[in-house]
N, C-alpha and C positions, 0 to 999 in steps of 0.2 A: 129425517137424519140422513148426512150422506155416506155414500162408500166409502170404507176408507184404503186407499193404495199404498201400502209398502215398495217403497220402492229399491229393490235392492241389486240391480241388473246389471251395475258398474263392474269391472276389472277387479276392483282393486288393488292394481299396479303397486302405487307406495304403503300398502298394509304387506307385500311380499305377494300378493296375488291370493288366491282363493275366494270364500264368503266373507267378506266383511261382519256383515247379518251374525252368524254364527262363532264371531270373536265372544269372549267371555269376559266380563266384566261386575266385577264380585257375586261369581258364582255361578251367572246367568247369561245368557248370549242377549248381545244387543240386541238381537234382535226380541228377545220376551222382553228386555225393559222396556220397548219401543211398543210392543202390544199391550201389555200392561198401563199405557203413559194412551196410548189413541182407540184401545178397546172400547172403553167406558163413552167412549165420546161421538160412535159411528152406530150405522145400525150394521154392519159387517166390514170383516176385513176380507182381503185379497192381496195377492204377493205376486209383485213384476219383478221378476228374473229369469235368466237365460240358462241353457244348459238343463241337464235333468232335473223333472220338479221333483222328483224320489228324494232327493235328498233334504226336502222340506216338508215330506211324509208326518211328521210327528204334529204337524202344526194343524194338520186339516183343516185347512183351506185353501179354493184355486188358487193356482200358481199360472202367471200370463206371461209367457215372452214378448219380447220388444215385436212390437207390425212390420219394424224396419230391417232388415238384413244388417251383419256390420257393426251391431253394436253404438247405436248413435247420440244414445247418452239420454237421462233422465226426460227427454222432452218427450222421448218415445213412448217412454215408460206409462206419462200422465196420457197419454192418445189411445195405448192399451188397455188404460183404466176404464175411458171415455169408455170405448166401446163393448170392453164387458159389459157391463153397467147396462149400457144400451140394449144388448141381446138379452140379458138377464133380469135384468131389476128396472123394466123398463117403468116405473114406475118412480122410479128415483133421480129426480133433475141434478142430483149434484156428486160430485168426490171431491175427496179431501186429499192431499199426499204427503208424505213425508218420507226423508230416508233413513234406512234401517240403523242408520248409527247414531242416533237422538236420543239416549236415553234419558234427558232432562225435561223431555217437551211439556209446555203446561200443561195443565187437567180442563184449561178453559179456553184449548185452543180453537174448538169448533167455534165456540160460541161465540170468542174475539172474531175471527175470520167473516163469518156472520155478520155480524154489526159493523163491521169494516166495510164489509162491499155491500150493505145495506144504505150506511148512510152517504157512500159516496155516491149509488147509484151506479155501481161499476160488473160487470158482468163477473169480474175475477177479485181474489184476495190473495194475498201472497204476505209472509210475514217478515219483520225485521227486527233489530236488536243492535243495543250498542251500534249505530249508524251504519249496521248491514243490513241487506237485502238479504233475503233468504229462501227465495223466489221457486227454489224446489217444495218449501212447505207452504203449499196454497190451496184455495176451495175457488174449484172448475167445474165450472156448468156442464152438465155432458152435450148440450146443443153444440158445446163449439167442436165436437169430434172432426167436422166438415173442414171448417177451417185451419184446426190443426194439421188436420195431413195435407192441406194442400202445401203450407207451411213448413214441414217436415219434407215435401216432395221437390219443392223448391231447394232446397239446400238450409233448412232454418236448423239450428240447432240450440240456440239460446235458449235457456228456458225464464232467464229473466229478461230477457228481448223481448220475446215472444209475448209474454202477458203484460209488460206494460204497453207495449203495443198494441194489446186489445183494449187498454184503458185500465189497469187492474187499480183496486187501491191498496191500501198498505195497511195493515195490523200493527203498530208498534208495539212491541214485550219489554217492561223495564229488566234488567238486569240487576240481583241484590247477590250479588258474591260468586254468582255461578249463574252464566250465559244457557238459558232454557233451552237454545240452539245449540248448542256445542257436539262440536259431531268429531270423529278420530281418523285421520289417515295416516296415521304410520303407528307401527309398534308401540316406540316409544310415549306416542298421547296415551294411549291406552292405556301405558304403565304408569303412565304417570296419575291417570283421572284413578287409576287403583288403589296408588299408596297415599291420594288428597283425601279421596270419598267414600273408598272399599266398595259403596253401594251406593245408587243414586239415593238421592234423600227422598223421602218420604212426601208426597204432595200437598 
């Protein structure tokens, strides 16, 4: 099974700034709907964010800063994974990532991802939905840690650039009334995914 990476390292900016992750969303911060939704489906988690990890103390589990200075955006985040991973659970060829405001994610998303970049024969998975990319939730081999930073040193910052670039293949997710990706940047989604769903539904 692989690691799985929360990725919550972002700004953000249009939520008004603070933890995204720790928004609440009937009852519980996205970020527990979001380990509840990729718990079951990794053999551990880990959490990429910046600033003090004290304040994700409740969760116990490491918390990794971005490798890069400056805050350079989720592509860091999976390069952070890589090399946990690496020093730690050198034993584990693969992570998985996703960001901390999914509270819809399938329950078969390892599995899909898997068989994705099985049958295409592609080193990387990345998933989509209703005719998006969604290239931050992907399964990354930890070999490519090398690559990544050279990548990331160069000036890369894509993170769907970057893994079709490595040849990634694609997961398609159907959509039945609610987008399994669906993530929140401003207030108002938030309130609004509150008074549609109150709770994410059931798997």
């Amino acid at each position: 099974m692989p690691v799985g990476v929360l990725l919550a390292g972002g700004l953000a900016r249009r939520m008004g700034g603070g933890d995204k992750a720790l928004r609440r969303l009937g009852g519980k911060t996205l970020l527990d709907h979001t380990i509840a939704r990729l718990g079951p489906q990794v053999l551990e988690l880990i959490l990429n964010a910046n600033g003090d990890p004290a304040r994700f103390a409740d969760w116990n589990f490491p918390v990794i800063a971005d490798p890069i200075p400056g805050r350079p955006g989720p592509l860091a985040g999976v390069l952070a994974g890589m090399r946990w991973v690496r020093e730690h659970r050198p034993q584990i060829a693969d992570i998985v990532t996703v960001p901390t405001d999914t509270p819809f994610l399938p329950d078969d998303l390892v599995a899909r991802l898997r068989a994705a970049r099985e049958q295409a024969g592609a080193p990387i998975a990345v998933a989509a939905s209703a005719g998006r990319l969604h290239p931050v939730v992907g399964l990354w081999p930890v070999r490519l840690a090398g690559a990544l930073a050279r990548s990331l040193a160069a000036g890369e910052r894509g993170v769907g650039a970057w893994a079709l670039g490595q040849g990634a293949a694609t997961a398609v997710f159907d959509v039945a009334g609610l987008d399994p990706f669906s993530n929140f940047n401003r207030p108002e989604e938030l309130a609004a995914a509150e008074r549609l769903f109150g709770v994410p539904p059931p798997a």
